[in-house]
PLY file of the C-alpha trace (Angstrom):
ply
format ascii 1.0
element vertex 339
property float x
property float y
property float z
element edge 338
property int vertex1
property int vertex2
end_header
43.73 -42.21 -35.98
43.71 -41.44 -32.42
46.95 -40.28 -30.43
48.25 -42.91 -27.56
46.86 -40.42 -25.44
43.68 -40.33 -26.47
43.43 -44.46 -27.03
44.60 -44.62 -23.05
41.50 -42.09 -22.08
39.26 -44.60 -24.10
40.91 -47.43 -22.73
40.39 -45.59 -18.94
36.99 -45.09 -19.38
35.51 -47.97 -20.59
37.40 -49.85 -17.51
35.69 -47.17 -15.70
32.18 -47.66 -17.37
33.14 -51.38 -17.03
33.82 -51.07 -12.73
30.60 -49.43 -12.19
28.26 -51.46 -14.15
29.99 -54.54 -12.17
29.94 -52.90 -8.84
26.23 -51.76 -9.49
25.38 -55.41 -10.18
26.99 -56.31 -6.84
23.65 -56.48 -4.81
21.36 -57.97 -7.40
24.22 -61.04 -7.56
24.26 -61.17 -4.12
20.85 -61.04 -3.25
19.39 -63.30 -6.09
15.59 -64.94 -6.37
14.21 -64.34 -2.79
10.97 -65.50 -1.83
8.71 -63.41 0.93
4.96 -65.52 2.73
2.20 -62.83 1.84
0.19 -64.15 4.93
-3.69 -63.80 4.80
-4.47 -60.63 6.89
-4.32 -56.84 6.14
-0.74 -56.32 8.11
1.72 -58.75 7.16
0.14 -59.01 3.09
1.15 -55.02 3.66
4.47 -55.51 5.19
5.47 -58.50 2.55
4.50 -56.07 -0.12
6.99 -53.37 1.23
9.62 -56.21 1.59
9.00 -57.22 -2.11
9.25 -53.10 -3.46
12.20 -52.64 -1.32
14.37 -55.43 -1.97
13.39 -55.40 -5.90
14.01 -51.34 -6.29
16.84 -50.70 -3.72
18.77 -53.68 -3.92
18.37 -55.63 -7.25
16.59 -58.87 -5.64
14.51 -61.05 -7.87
11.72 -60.81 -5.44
8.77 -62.82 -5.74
5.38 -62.56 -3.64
4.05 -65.91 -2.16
0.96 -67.28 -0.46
1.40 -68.37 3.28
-0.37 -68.42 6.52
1.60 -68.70 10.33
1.93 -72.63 10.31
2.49 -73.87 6.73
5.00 -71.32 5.77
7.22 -71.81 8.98
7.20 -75.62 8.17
8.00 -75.31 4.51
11.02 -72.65 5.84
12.18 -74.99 8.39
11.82 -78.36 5.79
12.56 -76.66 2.41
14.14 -73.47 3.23
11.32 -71.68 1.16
9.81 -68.88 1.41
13.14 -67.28 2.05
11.32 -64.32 4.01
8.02 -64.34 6.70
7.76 -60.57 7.48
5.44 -60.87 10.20
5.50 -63.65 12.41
3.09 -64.09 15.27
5.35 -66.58 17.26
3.26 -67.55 20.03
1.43 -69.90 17.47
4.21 -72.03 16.93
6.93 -70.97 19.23
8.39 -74.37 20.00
8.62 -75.26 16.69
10.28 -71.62 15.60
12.63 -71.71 18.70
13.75 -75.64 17.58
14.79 -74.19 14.14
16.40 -71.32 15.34
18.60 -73.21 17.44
19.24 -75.57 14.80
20.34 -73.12 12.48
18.05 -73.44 9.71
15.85 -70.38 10.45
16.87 -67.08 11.60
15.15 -64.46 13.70
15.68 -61.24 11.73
14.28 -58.26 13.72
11.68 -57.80 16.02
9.22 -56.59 12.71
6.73 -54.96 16.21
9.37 -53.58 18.85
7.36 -54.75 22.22
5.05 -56.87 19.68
1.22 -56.50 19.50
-1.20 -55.29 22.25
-4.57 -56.73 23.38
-6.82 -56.36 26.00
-9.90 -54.43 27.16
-10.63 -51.05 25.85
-12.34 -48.22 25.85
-13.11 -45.06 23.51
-10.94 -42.25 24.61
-13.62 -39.82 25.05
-15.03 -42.45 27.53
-11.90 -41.76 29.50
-11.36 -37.55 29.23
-15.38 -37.88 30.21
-14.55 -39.91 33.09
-10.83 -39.60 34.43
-10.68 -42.49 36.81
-11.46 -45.12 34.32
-8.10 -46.33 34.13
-8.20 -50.05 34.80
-10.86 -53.09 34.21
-11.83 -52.23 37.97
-12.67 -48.92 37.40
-14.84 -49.59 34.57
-17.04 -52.37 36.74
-17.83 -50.00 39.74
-20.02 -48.05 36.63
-22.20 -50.41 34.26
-24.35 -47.74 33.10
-21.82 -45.87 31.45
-21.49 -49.03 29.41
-24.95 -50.29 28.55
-25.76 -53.72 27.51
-27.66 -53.21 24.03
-30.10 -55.51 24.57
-30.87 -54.61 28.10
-29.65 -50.71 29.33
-29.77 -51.88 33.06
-26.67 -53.69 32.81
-23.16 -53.16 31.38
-21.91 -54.77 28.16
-18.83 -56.35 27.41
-18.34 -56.93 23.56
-16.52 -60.52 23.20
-14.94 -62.19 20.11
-16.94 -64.63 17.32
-16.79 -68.00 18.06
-14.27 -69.85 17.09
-11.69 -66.98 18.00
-8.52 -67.82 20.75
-9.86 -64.15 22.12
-13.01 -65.91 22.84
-11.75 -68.02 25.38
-9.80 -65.89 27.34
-12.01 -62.50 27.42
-14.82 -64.94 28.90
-12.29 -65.91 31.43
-11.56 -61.74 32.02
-15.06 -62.01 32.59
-14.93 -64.81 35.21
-12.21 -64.09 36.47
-12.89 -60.30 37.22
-16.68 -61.58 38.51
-17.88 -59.27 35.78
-21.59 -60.80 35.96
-22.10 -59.97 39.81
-20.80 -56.59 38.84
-23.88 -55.63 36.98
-22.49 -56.65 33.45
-23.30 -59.30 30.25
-20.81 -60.69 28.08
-21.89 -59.97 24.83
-21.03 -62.36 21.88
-20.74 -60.09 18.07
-21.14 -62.63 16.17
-18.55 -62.11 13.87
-15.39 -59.89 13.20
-17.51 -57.55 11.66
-20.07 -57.98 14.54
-17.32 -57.11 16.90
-15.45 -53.66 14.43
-19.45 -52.83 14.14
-20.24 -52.67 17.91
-17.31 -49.99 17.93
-17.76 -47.87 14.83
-21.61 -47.87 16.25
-20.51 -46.52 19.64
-18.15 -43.86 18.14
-20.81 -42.64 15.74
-23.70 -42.43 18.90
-20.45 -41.13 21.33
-21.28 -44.06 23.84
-19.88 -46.02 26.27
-18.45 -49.68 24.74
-16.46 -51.72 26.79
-14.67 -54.99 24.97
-11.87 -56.99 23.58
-9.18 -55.97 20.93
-6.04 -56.22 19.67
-3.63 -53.85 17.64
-2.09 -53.50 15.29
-5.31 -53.16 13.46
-7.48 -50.53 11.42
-9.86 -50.23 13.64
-7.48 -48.98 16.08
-6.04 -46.79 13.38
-9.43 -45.30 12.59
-11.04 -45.18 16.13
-9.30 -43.90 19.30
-9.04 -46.24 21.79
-7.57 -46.62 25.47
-6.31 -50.12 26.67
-7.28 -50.96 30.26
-4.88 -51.31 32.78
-5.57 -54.49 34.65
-7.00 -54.56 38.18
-4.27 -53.39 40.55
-2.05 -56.69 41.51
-3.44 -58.68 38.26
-0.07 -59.54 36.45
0.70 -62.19 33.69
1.39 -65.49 34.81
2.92 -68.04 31.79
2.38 -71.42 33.54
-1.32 -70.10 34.64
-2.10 -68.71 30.86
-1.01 -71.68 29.43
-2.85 -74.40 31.97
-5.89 -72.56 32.47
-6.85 -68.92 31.45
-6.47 -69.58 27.59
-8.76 -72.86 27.77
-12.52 -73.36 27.45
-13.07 -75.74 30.02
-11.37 -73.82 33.26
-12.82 -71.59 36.12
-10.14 -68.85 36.55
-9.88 -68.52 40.11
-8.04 -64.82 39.65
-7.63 -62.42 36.86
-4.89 -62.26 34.45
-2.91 -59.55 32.50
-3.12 -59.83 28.88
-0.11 -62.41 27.83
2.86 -61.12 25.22
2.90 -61.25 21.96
6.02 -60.98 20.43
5.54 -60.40 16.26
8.86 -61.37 14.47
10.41 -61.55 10.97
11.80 -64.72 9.86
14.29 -65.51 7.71
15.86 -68.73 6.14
19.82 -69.37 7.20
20.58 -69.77 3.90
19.01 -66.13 3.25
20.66 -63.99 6.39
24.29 -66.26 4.76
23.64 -65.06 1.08
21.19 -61.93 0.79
24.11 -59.62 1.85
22.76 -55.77 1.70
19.45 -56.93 1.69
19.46 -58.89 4.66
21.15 -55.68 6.39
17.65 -53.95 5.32
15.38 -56.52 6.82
16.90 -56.48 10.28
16.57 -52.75 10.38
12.93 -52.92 9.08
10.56 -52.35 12.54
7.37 -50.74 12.80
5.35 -49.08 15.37
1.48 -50.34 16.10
0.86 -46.84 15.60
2.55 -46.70 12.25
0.70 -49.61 11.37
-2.55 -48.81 12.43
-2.26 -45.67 10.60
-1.77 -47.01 6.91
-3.91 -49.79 7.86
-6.79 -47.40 8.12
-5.87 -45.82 5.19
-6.55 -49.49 3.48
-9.68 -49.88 4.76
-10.91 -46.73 4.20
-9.97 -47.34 0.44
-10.23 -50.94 0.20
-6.82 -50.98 -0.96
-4.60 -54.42 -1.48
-1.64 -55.39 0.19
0.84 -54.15 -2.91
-1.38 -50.51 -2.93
-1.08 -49.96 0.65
3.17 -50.70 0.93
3.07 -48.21 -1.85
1.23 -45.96 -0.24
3.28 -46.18 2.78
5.92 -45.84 0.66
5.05 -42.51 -0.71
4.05 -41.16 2.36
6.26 -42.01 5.08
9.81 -41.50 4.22
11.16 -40.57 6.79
10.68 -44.20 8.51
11.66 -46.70 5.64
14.61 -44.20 4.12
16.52 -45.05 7.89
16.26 -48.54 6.91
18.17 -48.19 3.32
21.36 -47.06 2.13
21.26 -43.85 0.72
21.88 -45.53 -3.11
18.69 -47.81 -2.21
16.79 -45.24 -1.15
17.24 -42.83 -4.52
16.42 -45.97 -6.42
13.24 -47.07 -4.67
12.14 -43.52 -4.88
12.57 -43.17 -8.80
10.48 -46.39 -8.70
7.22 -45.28 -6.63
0 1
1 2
2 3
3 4
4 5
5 6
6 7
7 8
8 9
9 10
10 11
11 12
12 13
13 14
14 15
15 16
16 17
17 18
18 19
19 20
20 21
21 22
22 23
23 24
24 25
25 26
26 27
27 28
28 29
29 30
30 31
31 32
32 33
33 34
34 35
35 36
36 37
37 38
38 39
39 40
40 41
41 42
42 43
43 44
44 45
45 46
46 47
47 48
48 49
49 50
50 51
51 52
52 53
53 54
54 55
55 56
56 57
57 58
58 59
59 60
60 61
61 62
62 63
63 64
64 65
65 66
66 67
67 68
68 69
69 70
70 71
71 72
72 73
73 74
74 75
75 76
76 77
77 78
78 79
79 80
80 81
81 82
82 83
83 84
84 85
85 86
86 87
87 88
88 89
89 90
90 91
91 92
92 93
93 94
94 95
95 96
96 97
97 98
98 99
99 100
100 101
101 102
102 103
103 104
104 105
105 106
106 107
107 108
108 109
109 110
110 111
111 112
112 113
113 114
114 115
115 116
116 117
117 118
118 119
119 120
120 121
121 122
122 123
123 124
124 125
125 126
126 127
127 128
128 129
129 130
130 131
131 132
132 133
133 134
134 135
135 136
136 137
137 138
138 139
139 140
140 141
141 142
142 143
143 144
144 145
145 146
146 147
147 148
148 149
149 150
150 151
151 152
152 153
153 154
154 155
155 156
156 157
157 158
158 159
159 160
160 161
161 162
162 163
163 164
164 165
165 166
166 167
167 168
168 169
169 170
170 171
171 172
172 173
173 174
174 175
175 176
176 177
177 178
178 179
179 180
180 181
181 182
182 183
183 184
184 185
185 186
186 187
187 188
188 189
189 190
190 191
191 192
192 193
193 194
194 195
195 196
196 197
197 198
198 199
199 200
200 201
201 202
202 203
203 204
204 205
205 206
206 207
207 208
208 209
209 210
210 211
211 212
212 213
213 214
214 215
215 216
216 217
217 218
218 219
219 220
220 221
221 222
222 223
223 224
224 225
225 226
226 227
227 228
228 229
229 230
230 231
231 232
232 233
233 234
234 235
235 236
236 237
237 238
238 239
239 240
240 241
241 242
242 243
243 244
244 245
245 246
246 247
247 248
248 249
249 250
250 251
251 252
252 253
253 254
254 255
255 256
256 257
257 258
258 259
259 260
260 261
261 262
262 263
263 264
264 265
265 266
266 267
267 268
268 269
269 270
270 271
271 272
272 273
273 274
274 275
275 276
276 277
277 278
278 279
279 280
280 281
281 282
282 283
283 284
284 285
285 286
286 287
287 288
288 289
289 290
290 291
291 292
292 293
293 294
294 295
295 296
296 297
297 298
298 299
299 300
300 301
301 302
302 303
303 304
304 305
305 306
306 307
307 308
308 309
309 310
310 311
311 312
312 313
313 314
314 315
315 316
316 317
317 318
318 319
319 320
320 321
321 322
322 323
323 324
324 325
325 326
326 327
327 328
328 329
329 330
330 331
331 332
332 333
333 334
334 335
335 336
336 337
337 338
């Protein structure tokens, strides 16, 4: 038979045993079923798949991986308050709409997911530019069309556009307008397709020549290739009202040239997730990325025609010293022992 002393140190640690397993279970009660949009391109399928790891590993969520895409997923948020989570969040495409249920408290904007948001514009291969130091904006490169030859026709410059059917259509025929590209000795070229257009470039990298065109980062194109973004002509800024009436339609003349317009990239969260998620939500508004960050394990995924899940664990494995400032240190141990 035990002494009284020895039944009180039982007694003391089983209330001990007792207080950590409840205090451990803390997050996982707090956080609960949570519900992140895998949208349907290479970034944000990437990014949801880091959410999912994270929140499951670090902080005991029951998280679940869902199908979305920009528009649908920001309705159902805003009408059902599901998904609970849409990592990345290309606002411009429904801005109004976001900005309405933001203000009316049902959604939540989380973090900026892209600090300064993605980049577009005209570029060039970097070795185009150490070659040639004054090609530093879209007027530089028109005063020299032959270091950019047309591939159907080496007497003129070439400027790669987007498929049809892309926004980025529209407006980098209005750069070309607008900048009076044609009387400058240069031919819009139309790719074809997406793969027309990442072709074009991983063809002028392999020959080391001049290509001149549209893009947009973050992407793994821009991870794998190095690229310089144009400045715009001197004077040539970005002009809302003018974007919106004119230089991103079809049917105008641009009478001037425009700077690329802003494109802020979000996470999005439901009300009822920021109110409830606790610790988890903490992680999610210190999540950000750089495009370079990005570009860099996206090239990694195309390289290996990896999924969205392989290439957050990838990340995951390899860049701890970015997502481990975004964790508690408890979180961080635990996601670890799970990779």
């Amino acid at each position: 038979m035990p002494s009284i002393t020895g039944t009180s140190s039982l007694y003391a640690c089983a209330a001990i045993v007792a207080a950590t397993a409840f205090l451990s279970a803390q997050p996982a009660a707090a956080c609960g079923k949570v519900t992140i949009a895998d949208m349907n391109w290479a970034s944000a399928s990437a990014v949801a798949w880091i959410d999912k790891i994270i929140l499951s590993s670090g902080y005991g969520c029951d998280a679940e991986i869902v199908a979305g895409d920009t528009m649908p997923t920001i309705a159902s948020m805003t009408e059902k308050g599901q998904p609970d989570i849409a990592p990345e969040t290309w606002i411009n495409a429904s801005r109004q709409v976001l900005d309405k249920a933001v203000a009316d408290g049902k959604l939540v904007y989380a973090t900026d997911e892209i600090p300064g948001g993605a980049i577009d514009g005209l570029w060039i291969p970097k070795y185009m530019q150490e070659a040639h130091p004054d090609l530093k904006t879209v007027a530089d490169v028109l005063k020299h069309p032959e270091l950019f030859p047309d591939p159907e026709d080496s007497s003129k410059g070439a400027l790669f556009n987007c498929p049809s059917g892309w926004s980025c259509q529209i407006t980098t025929a209005n750069h070309y307008k607008a900048y009076k590209m044609k009387d400058a000795g240069f031919t819009l070229v139309d790719t074809g397709s997406g793969a027309g257009l990442d072709g074009s470039i991983a063809k002028a990298f392999e020959r080391k020549q001049g290509w001149f065109g549209y893009y947009w980062a973050p992407t793994a194109i821009l991870g794998k290739y190095d690229m310089v973004r144009l400045d715009p002509a001197p004077g040539v800024t970005y002009d809302e009202a003018y974007w919106d009436s004119c230089y991103s339609k079809a049917d105008c003349d641009p009478t001037k040239p425009s700077a690329p317009a802003p494109a802020p990239i979000k996470t999005v969260v439901t009300a009822k997730f920021k109110a409830e998620a606790g610790p988890a939500y903490d992680y999610i508004t210190k999540r950000q990325l750089t495009i370079e960050q990005i570009n860099k394990f996206l090239a990694w995924a195309t390289d290996n025609q990896a999924t969205g899940e392989a290439t957050a664990k990838y990340f995951l494995k390899n860049s701890e010293a970015i997502w481990t400032a975004w964790v508690t240190p408890e979180a961080a141990a635990a996601i670890k022992k799970s990779l």
